[in-house]
LOLUMLO-658178 format. One record per residue (C-alpha): residue in three letters; chain; x, y, z. Coordinates in nm, 3 decimals, padded with zeros to 5 digits. Layout:
ALA, A, X, Y, Z .
...
END
This chain:
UNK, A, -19.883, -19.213, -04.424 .
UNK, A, -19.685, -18.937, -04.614 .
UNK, A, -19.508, -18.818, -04.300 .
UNK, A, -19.404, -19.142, -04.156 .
UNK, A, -19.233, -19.221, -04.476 .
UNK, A, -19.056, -18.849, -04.495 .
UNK, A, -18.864, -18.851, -04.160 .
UNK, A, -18.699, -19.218, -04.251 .
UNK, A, -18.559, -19.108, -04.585 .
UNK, A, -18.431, -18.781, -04.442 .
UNK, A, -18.282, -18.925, -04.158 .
UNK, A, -18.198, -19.244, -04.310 .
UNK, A, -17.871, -19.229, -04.174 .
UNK, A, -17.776, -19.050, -03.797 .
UNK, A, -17.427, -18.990, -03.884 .
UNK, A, -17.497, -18.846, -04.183 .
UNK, A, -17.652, -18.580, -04.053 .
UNK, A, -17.506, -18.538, -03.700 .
UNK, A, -17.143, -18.447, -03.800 .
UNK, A, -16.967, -18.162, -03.935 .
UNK, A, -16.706, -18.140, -04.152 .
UNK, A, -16.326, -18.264, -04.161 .
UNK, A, -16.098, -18.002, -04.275 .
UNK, A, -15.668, -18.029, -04.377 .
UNK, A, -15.608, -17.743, -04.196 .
UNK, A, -15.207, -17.764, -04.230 .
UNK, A, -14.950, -18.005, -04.426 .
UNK, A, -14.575, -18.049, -04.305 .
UNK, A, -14.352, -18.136, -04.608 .
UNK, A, -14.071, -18.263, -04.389 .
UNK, A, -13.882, -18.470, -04.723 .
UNK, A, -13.687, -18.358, -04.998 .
UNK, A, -13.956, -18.417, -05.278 .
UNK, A, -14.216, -18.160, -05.429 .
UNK, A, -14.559, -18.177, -05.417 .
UNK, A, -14.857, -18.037, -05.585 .
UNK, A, -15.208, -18.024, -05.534 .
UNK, A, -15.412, -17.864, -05.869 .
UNK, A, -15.696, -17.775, -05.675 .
UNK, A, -16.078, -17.819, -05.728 .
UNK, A, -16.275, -17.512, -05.815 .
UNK, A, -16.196, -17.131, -05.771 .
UNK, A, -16.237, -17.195, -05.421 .
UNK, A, -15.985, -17.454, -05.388 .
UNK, A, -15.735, -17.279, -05.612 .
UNK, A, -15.368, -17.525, -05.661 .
UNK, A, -15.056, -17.485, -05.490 .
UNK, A, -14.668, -17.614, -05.469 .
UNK, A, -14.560, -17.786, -05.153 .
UNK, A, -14.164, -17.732, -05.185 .
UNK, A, -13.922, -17.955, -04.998 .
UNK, A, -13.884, -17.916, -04.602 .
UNK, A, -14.189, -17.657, -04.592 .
UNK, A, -14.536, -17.607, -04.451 .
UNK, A, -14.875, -17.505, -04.582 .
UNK, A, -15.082, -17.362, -04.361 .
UNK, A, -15.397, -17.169, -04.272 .
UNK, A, -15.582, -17.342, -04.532 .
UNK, A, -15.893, -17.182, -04.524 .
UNK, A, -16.149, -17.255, -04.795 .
UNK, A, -15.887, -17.512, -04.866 .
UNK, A, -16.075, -17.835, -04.829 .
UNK, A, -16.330, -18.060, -04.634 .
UNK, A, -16.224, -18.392, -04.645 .
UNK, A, -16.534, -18.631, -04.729 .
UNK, A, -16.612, -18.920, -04.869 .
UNK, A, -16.750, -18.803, -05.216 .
UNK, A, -16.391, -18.660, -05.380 .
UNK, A, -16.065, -18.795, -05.325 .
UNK, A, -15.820, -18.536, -05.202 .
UNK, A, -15.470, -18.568, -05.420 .
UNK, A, -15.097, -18.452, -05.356 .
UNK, A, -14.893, -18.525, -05.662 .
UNK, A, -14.534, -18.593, -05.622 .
UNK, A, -14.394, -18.392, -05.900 .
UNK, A, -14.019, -18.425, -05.782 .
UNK, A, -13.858, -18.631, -05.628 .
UNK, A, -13.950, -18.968, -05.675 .
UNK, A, -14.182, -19.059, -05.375 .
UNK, A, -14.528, -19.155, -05.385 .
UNK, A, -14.852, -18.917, -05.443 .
UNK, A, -15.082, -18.904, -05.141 .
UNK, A, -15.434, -18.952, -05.117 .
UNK, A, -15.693, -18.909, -04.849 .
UNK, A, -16.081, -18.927, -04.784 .
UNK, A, -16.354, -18.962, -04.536 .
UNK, A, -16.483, -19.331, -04.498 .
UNK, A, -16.842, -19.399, -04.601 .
UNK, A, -17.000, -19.524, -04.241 .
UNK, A, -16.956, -19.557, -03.896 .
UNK, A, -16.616, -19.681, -03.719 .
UNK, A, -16.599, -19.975, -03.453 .
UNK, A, -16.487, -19.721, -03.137 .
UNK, A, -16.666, -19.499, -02.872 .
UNK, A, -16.685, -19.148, -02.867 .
UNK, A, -16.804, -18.984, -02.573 .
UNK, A, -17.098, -18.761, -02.561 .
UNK, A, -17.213, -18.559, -02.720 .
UNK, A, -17.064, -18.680, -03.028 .
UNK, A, -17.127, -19.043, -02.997 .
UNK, A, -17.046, -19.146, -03.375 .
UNK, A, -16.715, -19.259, -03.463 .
UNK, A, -16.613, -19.189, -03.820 .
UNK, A, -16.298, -19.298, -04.029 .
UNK, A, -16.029, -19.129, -04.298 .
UNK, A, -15.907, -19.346, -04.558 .
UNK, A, -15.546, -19.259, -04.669 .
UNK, A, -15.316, -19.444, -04.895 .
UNK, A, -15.040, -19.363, -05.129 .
UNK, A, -14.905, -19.405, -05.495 .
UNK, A, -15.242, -19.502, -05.663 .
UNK, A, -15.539, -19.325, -05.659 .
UNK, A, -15.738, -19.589, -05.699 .
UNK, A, -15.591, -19.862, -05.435 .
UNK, A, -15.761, -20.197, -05.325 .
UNK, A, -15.923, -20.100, -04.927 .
UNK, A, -15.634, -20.374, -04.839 .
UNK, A, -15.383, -20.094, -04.939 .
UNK, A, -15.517, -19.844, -04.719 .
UNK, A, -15.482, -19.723, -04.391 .
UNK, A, -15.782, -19.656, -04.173 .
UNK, A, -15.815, -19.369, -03.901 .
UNK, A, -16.102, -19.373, -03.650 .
UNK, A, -16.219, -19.026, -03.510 .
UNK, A, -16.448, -18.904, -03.336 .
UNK, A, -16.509, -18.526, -03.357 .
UNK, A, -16.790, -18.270, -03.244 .
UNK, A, -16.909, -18.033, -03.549 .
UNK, A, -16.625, -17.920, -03.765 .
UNK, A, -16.289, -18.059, -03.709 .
UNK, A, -15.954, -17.925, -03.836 .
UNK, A, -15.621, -18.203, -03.908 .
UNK, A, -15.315, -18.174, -04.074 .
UNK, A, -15.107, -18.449, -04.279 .
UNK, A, -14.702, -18.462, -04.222 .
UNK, A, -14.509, -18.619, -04.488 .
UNK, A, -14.165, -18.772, -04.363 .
UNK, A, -13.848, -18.786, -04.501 .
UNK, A, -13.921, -19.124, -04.657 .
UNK, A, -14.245, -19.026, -04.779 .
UNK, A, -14.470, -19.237, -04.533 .
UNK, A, -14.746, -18.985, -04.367 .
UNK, A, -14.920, -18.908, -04.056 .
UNK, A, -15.226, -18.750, -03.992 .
UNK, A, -15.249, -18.525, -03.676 .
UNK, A, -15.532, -18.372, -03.494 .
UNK, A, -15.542, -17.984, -03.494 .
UNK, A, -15.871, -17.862, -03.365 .
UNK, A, -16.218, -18.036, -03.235 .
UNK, A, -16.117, -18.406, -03.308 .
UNK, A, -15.949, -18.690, -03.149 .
UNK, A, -15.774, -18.961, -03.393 .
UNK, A, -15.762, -19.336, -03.293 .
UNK, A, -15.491, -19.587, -03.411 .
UNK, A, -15.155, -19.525, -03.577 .
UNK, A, -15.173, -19.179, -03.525 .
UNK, A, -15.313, -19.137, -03.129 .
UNK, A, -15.070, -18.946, -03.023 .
UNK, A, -15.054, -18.540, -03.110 .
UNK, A, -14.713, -18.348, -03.234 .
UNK, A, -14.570, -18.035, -03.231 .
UNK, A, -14.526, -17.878, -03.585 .
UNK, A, -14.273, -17.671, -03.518 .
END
């Protein structure tokens, strides 16, 4: 009797447990504002994104999930902060084996804590860890872009250079 109730609470969920993680790999500050992010922990340590520059090779930077929001303050420049994090569940699209689970990214802008109507939704599907990086345009509206070991779905399908 104990066992049969173990493996359901364990594996409650499948996509829970069958994907990696989500990772900002690289952000493109293409505008003429200044951003900062002021970090989580000593692993996650705070940096300045200066106008028309990128930061990149963010290792140990941070896994985007669905437990912290991940913030980019505007602290110059008058255009909106940035927020980001992994959607709780599965997304409505089909991923090929052997991933088979789609997931979703939640960004939005300006406030951090924005109706779901304010939002924009990204479906992915992605096998073990998966590496994307977030543009910011001249007018401040952003793009996520696939990097490494994921494929994005909707307003950002198609992949650029960031050169």
């Amino acid at each position: 009797m104990i066992k049969k109730l173990i493996l359901p609470i364990a594996c409650f969920s499948f996509y829970a447990c069958a994907t990696g993680t989500i990772f900002l790999s690289i952000i493109k500050n293409k505008s003429d504002a200044t951003f900062k992010y002021f970090g989580d922990d000593e692993e996650q340590g705070a940096f300045l994104l200066t106008p028309h520059s990128t930061k990149n090779s963010l290792e140990n930077f941070t896994g985007i999930n669905n437990k912290k929001t991940f913030a980019l303050t505007c602290v110059k420049g008058g255009l909106p902060s940035v927020y980001m994090k992994k959607g709780i569940g599965e997304a409505s699209r089909v991923c090929t084996a052997p991933t088979n689970i789609s997931e979703y990214i939640e960004d939005w802008q300006d406030n951090p804590s924005a109706f779901d109507d304010q939002k924009r939704y990204t479906p992915f599907c992605a096998e073990g860890d998966a590496f994307i990086g977030l543009v910011i345009e001249p007018d401040g509206s952003t793009k996520i872009i696939p990097i490494q070991g994921v494929e994005l779905f909707g307003h950002n399908e198609e992949s650029e250079a960031l050169a």
